[in-house]
VMD Tcl script that draws the C-alpha trace (Angstrom):
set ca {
  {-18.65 40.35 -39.45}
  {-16.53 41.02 -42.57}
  {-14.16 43.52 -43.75}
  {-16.77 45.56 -45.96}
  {-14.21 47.78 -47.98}
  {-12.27 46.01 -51.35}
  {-9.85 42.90 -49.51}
  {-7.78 37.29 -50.06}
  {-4.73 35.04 -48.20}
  {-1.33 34.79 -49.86}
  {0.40 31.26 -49.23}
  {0.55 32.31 -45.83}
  {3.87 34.43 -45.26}
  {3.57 34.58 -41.81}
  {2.00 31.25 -41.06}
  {3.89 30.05 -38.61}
  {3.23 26.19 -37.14}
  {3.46 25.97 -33.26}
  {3.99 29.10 -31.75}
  {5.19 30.36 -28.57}
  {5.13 27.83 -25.66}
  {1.97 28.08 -24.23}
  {1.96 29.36 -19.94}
  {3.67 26.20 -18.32}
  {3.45 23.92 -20.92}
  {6.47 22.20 -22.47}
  {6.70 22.20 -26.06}
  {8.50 19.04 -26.30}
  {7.16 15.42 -27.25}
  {7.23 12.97 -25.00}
  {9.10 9.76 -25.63}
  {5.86 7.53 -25.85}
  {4.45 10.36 -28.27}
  {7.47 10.14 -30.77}
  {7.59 6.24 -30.12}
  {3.72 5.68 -31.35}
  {4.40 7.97 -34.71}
  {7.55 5.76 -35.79}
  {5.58 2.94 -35.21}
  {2.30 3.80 -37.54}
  {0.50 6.30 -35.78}
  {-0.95 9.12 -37.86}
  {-0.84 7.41 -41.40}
  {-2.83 8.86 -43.73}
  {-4.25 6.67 -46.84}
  {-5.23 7.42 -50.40}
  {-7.68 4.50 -49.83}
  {-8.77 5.89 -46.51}
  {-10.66 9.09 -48.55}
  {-14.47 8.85 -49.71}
  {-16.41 9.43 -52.14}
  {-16.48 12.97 -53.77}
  {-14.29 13.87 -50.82}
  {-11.23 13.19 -52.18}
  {-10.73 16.18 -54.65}
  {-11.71 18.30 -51.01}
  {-9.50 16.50 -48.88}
  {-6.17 17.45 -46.68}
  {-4.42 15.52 -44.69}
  {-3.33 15.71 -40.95}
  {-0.36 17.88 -40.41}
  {0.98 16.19 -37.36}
  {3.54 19.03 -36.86}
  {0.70 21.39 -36.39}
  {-2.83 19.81 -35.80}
  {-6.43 21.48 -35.01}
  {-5.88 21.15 -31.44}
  {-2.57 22.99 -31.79}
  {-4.70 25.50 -33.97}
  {-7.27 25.86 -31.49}
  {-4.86 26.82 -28.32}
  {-3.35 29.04 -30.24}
  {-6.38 31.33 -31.47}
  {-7.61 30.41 -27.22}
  {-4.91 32.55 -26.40}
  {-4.94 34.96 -28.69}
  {-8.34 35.70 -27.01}
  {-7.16 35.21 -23.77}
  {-3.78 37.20 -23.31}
  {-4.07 40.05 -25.47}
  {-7.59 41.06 -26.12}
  {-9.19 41.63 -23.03}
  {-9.06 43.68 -19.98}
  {-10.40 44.01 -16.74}
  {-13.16 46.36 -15.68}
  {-13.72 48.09 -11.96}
  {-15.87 45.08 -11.25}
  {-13.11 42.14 -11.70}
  {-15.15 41.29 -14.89}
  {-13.04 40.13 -18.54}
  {-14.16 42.68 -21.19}
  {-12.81 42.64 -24.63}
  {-11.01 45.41 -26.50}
  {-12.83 45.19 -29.78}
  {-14.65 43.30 -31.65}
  {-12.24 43.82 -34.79}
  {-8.49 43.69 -34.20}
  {-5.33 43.20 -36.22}
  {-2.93 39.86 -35.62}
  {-1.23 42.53 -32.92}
  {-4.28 43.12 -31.41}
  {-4.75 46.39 -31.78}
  {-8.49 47.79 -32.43}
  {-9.60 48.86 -35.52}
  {-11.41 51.75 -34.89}
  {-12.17 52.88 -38.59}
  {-14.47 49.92 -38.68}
  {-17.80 48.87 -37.47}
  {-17.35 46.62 -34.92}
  {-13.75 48.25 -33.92}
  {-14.91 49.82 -30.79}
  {-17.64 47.28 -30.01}
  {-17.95 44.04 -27.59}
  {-20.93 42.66 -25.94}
  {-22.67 39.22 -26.87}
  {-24.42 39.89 -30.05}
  {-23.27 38.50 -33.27}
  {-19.65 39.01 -34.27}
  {-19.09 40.72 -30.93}
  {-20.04 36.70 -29.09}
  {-19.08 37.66 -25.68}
  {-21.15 34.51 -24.32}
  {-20.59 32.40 -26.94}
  {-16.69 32.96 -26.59}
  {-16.75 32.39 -22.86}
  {-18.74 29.08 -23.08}
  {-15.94 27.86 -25.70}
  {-12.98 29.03 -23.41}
  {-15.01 27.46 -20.46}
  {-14.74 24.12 -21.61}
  {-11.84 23.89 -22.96}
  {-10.48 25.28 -19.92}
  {-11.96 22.15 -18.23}
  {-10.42 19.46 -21.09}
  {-7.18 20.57 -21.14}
  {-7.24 21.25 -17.11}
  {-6.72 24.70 -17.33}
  {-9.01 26.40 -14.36}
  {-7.42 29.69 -14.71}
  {-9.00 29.45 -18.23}
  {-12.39 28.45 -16.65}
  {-12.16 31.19 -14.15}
  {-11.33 34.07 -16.85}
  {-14.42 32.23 -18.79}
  {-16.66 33.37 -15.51}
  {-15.49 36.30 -15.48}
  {-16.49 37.35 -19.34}
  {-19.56 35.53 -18.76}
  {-20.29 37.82 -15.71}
  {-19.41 41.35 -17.33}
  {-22.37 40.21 -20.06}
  {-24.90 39.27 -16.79}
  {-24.28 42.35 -14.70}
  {-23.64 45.17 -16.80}
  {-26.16 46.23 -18.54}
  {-26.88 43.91 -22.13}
  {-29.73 41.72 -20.10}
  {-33.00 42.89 -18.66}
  {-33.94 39.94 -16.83}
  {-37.69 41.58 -16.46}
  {-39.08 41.35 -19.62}
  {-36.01 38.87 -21.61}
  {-35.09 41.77 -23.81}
  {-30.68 41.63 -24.86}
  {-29.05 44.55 -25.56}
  {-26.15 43.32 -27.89}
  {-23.30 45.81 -27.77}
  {-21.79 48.59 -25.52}
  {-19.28 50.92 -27.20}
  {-16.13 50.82 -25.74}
  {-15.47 54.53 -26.67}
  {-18.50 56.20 -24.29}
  {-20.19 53.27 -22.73}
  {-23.78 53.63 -24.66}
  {-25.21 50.34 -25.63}
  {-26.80 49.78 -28.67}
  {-28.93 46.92 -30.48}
  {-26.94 46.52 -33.71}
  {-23.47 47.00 -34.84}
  {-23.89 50.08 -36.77}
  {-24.12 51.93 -33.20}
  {-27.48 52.67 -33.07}
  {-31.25 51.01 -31.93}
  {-33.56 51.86 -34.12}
  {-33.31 47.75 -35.13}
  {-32.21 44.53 -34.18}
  {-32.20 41.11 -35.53}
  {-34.40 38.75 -32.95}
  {-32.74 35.65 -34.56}
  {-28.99 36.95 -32.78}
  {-30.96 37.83 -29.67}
  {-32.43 34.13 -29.60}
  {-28.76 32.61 -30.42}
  {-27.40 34.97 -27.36}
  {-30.46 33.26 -24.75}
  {-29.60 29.76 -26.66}
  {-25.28 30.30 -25.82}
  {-26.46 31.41 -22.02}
  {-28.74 28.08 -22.33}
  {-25.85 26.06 -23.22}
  {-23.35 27.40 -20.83}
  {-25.47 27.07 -17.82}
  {-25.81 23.29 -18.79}
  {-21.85 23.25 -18.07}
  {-22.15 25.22 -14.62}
  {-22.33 22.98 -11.50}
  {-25.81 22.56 -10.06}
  {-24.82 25.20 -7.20}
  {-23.63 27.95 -9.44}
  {-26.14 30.68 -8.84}
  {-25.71 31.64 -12.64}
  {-27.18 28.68 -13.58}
  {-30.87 29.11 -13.04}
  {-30.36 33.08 -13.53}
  {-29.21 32.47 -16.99}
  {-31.74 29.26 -17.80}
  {-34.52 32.35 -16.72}
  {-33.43 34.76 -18.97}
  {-33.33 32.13 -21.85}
  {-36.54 31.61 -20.99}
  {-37.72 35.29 -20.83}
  {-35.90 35.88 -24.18}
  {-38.31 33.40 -25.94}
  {-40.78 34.61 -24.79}
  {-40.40 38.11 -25.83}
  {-40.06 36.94 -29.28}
  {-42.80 34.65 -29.37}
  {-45.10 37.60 -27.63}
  {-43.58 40.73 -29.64}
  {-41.49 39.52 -33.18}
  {-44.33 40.34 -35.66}
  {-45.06 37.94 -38.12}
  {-44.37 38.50 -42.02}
  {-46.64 37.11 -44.96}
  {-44.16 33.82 -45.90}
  {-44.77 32.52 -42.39}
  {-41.18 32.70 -41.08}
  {-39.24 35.42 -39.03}
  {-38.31 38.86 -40.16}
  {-34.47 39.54 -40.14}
  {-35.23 42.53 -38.21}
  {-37.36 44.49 -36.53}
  {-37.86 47.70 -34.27}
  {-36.96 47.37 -30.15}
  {-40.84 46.85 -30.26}
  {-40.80 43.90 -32.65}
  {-42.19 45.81 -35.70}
  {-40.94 44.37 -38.96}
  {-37.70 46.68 -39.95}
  {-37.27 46.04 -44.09}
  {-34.45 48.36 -44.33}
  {-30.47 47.46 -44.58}
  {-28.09 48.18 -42.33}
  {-27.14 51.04 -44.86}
  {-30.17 52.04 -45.16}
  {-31.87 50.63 -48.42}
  {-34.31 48.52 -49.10}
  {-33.34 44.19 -48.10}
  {-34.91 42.13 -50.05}
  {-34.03 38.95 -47.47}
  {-36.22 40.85 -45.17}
  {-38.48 37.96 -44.23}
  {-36.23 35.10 -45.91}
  {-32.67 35.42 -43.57}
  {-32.08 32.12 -41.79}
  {-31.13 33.81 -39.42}
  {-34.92 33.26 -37.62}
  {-32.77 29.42 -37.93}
  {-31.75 30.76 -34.38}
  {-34.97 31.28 -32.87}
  {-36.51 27.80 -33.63}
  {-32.90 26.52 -32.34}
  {-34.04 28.38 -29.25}
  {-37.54 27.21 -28.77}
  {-36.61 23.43 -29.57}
  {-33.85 23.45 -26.86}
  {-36.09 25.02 -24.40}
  {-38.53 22.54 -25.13}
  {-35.88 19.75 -24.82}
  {-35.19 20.50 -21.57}
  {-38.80 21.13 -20.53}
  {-38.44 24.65 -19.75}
  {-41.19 25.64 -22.08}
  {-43.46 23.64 -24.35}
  {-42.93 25.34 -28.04}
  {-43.53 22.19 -29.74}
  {-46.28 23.66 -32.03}
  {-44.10 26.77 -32.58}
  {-41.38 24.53 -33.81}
  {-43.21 22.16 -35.83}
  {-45.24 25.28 -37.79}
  {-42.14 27.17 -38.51}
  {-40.06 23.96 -39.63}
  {-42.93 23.29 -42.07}
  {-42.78 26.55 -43.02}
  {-39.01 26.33 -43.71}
  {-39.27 23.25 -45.29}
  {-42.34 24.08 -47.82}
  {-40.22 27.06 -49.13}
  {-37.54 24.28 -49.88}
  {-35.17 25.83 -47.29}
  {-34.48 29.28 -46.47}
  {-30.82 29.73 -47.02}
  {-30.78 33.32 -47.39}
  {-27.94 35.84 -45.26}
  {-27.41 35.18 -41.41}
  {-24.30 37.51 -40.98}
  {-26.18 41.31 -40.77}
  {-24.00 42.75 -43.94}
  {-24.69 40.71 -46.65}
  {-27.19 39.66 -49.11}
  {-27.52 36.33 -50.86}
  {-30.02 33.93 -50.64}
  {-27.66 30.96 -50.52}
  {-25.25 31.51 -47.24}
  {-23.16 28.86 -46.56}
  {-23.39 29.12 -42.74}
  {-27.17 29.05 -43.11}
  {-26.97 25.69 -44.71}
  {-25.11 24.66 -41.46}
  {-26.80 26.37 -39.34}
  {-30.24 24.75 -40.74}
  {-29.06 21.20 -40.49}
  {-28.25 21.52 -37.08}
  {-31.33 23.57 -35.49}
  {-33.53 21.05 -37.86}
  {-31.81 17.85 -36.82}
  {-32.47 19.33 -33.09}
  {-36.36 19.69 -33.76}
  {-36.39 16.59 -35.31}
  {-35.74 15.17 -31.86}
  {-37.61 17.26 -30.24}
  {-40.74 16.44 -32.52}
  {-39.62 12.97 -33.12}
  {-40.77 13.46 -37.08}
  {-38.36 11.25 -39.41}
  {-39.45 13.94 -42.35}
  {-37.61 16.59 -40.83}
  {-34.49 14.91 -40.25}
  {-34.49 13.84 -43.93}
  {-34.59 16.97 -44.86}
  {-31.69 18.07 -42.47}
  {-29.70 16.01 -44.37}
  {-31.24 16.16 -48.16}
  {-31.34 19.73 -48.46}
  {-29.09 21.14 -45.48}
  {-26.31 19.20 -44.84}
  {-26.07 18.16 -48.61}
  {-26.14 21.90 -49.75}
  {-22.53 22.77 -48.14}
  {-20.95 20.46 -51.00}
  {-21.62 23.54 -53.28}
  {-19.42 25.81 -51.53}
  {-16.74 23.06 -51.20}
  {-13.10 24.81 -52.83}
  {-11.34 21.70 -54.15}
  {-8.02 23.66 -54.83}
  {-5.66 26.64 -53.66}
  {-6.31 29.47 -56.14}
  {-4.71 31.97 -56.91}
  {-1.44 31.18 -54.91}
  {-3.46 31.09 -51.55}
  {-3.95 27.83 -49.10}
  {-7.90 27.43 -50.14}
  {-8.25 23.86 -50.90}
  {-10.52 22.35 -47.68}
  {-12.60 25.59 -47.09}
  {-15.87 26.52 -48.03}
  {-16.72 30.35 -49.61}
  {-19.43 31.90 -47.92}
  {-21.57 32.46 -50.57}
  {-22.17 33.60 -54.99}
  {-21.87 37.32 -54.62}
  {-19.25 37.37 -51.82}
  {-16.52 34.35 -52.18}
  {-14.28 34.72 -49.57}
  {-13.59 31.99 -47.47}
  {-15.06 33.29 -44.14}
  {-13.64 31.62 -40.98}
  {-16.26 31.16 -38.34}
  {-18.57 30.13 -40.99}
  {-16.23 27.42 -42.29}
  {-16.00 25.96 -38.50}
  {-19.79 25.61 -38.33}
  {-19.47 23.60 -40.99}
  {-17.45 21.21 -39.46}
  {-19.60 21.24 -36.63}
  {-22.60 20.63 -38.58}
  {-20.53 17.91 -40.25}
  {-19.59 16.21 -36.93}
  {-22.75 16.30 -35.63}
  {-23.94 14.32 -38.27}
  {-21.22 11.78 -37.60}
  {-21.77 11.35 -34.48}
  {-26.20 11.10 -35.30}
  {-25.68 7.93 -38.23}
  {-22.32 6.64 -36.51}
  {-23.87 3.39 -35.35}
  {-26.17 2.97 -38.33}
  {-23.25 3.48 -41.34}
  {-20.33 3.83 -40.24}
  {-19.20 4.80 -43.74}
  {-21.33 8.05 -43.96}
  {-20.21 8.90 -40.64}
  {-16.51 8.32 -41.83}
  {-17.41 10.73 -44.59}
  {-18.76 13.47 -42.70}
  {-15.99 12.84 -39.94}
  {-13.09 13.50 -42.81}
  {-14.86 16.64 -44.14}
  {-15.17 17.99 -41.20}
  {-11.47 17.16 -40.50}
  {-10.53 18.82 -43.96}
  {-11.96 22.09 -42.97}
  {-10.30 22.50 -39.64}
  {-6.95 21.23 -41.42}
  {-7.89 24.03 -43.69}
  {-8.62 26.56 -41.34}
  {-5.10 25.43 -39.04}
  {-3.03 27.25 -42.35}
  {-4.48 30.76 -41.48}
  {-2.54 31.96 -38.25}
  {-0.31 35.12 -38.30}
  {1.53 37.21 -36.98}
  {2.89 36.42 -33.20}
  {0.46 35.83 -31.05}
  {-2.00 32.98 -32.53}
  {-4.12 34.95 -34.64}
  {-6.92 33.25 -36.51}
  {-7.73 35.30 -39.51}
  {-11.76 36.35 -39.72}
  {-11.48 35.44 -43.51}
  {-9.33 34.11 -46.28}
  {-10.23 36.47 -49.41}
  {-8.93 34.50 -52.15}
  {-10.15 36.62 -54.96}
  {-9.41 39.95 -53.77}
  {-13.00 40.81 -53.08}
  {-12.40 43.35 -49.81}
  {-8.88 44.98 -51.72}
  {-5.29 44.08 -50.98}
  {-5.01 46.64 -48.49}
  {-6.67 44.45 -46.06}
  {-4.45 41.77 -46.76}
  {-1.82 40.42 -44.56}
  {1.26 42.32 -46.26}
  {-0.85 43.81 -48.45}
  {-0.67 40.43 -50.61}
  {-3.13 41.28 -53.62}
  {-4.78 37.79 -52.81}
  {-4.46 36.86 -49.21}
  {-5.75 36.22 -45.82}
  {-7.45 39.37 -44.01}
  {-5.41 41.21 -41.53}
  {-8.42 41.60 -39.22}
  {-10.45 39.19 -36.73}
  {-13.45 38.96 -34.57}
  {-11.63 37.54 -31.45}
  {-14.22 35.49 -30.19}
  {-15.88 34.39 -33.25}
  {-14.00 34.16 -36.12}
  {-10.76 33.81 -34.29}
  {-11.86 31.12 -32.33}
  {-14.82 29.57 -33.43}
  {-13.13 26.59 -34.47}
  {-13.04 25.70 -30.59}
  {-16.61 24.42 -30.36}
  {-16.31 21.82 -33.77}
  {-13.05 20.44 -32.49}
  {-14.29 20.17 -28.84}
  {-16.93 18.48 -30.16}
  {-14.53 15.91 -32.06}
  {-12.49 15.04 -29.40}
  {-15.63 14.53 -26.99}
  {-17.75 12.95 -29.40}
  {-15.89 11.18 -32.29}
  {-12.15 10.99 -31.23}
  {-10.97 7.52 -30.56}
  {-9.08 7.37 -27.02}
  {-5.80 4.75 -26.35}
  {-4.62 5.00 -22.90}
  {-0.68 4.31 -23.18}
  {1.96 4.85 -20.52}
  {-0.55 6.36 -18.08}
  {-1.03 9.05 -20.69}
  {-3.99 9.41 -22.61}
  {-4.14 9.83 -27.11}
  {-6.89 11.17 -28.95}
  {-6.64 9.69 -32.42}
  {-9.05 10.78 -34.92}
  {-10.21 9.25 -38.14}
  {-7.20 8.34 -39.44}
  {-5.57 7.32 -36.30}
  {-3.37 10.46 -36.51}
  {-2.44 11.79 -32.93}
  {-4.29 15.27 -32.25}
  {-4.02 15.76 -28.81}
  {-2.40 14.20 -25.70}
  {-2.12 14.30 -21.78}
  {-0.27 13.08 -19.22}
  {-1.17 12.90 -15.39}
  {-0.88 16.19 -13.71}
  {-0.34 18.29 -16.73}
  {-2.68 19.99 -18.73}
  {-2.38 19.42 -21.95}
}
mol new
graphics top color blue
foreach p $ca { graphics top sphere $p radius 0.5 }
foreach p [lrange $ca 0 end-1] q [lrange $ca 1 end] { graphics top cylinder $p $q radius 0.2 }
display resetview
């Protein structure tokens, strides 16, 4: 979601590094911690950069890394934007909140939550869910469940025909199938990546968890309402939106006439859908996926819009978003000429929105604009990235090691990048850094004419960035067990994370 009035970051007046001490943690370092920097730890060489990824490049801050970054916008989410309903569920406040967390009513999404798009409920609770369980945190896992069951019993899933209602207003309690409060459209593609986040979290559920096979159903379901009821449009790939019946809807939010009415990747989310269904034999969408990845690949991509309010046919989250679903059916289909193109075209396209310097005053250098007609540096599209970027790290690691070095360090850059962007007291994660003063300064934290936006989407733009570094540490980190305490070292060998026994971390 973005702040759709005039608004770009200053140098980051109230950036702040570590912040308060998180719930019974100690914030100091430990003497094996402070004895591994002095003796080389966390270097960082000139001769260590790559390629064209120098000019992008930051380097570690080892007084603040992404892990650090990432608790901090985990609890900005946790402690101070939800609440409990008269069912022990977690629901948020809003979908758009200031760095005190109070909602922003004026605005769209201000008296909004649910699991569709910007609003994420699932896609929030899965992230908190696992890192609850890495940094041994099950009061964290446990608040998770209890997001995750507000979105399965209330009211957003009919579990009869697969159908997701996105959004309930927090005001009077009517639910609605697209953020401007109404539902006479929705975008299939969200409703897909909703049933593909409720695929993904029940993976993480223990085999007894009832949820489990309820939400691995109603993934299930969802597909198959599309695939029975999305109509089709004349290119061959998915309309952007459509009636509650699956009609094509042409028309903006706003009103007008969108020209990325059949060319939005976000239908990207729908073939994500059907090839993870298919990879873990719950359905068989194999020719589904291999038509519509032809169909995206003949057209040389289709790169245009994902987020619902804007209109460019070169997104940079669609590039992203495109090399991972197409890297996915790749596997899926086992065709080589897919995966090439994942990487030609997809992955390779992101270097175009690559900002190789601060500008104008503000921390920019790292990030990636979201696209030509709107350059601000959005913040859940810039983690993505870095996902995307990992992921391809971790797929041509054994094969050359360089290139996966490479796409390790820009992926690094960005989170480094995003880490600058906190504010105000409570671990804030701004939803965008606005560079250029494209939204007005008004928007801007302390009204800085180019700054960082004094809004968020709590559980997407605020903390987005939990998935990609997960992902790292999991995936990519190195681990040295020293002291009976465990280091994750990333590419550099710089320290970003460490544990002890019977701590969390």
């Amino acid at each position: 979601m973005k702040t759709t009035i005039k608004t770009g970051p200053s140098a980051a007046t109230l950036r702040f590094g570590r912040l308060l001490p998180w719930p019974h943690e100690s914030t100091k370092m430990t003497a094996w911690v402070v004895s591994m920097l002095l003796i080389g730890y966390g270097s960082t060489r000139a001769s260590e950069q790559i390629g064209d990824s120098t000019q992008f490049y930051i380097p570690s801050n080892p007084n603040y890394t992404i892990v650090d970054s990432v608790r901090d916008s985990l609890r900005f989410t946790l402690y101070h934007t939800l609440k409990p309903d008269d069912r022990g569920h977690l629901v948020s406040i809003s979908s758009f909140v200031d760095p005190e967390a109070n909602v922003m009513g004026w605005h769209d999404f201000g008296n909004l939550e649910g699991p569709g798009w910007a609003a994420n409920a699932v896609g929030g609770a899965w992230e908190i869910y696992r890192w609850g369980k890495f940094l041994n945190r099950p009061d964290w896992q446990t608040k998770a469940l209890q997001i995750l069951d507000h979105v399965l019993d209330c009211g957003f899933l009919d579990e009869q025909t697969g159908m997701i209602r996105g959004y309930r207003e927090t005001t009077t309690g009517k639910f609605c199938l697209n953020y401007k409060h109404n539902s006479d459209w929705f975008c299939p593609g969200s409703m897909a990546k909703i049933a593909y986040q409720l695929l993904i979290f029940a993976d993480d559920l223990p085999q007894n968890d009832p949820r489990r096979a309820r939400m691995r159903n109603m993934c299930v379901r969802a597909a198959a309402w599309i695939d029975k009821n999305v109509e089709p449009v004349p290119n061959g790939w998915f309309p952007r939106r459509t009636t509650p019946d699956g009609k094509v809807w042409r028309m903006s939010p706003d009103g007008g006439q969108d020209r990325f009415w059949q060319s939005s990747a976000d239908g990207l989310f729908i073939l994500q859908l059907d090839a993870a269904l298919t990879d873990r034999k719950l359905a068989d969408y194999r020719a589904s996926v291999r038509q519509k990845a032809d169909v995206f690949i003949r057209e040389g991509g289709i790169f245009g819009s994902i987020n619902h309010d804007t209109y460019d046919p070169h997104e940079n989250v669609a590039y992203s978003v495109a090399f991972r679903t197409l890297l996915l059916a790749s596997r899926v289909l086992k065709d080589e000429k897919i995966r090439r193109f994942a990487y030609d075209k997809c992955l390779a396209g992101l270097d175009q929105f690559k900002m190789c310097e601060d500008r104008n005053g503000v921390a920019t250098k790292g990030l990636l604009y979201m696209e030509k007609s709107w350059d601000t540096a959005y913040l859940w599209e810039n983690a993505e990235a870095a996902l995307a970027l990992f992921e391809a790290a971790a797929d041509v690691k054994r094969q050359n090691a360089n290139r996966a070095r490479q796409f390790e360090l820009d992926g690094l850059t960005i989170l480094r990048a995003i880490a600058k962007h906190h504010y105000g007291p409570y671990g804030f994660l701004t939803e965008g850094v606005d560079w250029n003063d494209h939204v007005g300064q008004q928007h801007h934290i302390n009204q800085a004419k180019y700054g960082a936006i004094r809004y968020t989407e709590p559980f997407l733009n605020n903390q987005h960035i939990a998935e990609p570094t997960l992902f790292y540490l999991e995936r990519l980190a190195r681990k040295q067990t020293l002291a009976a305490a465990t280091l994750w070292l990333d590419a550099e060998s710089n320290i970003i994370s460490t544990s002890a026994p019977g701590n969390s971390r």
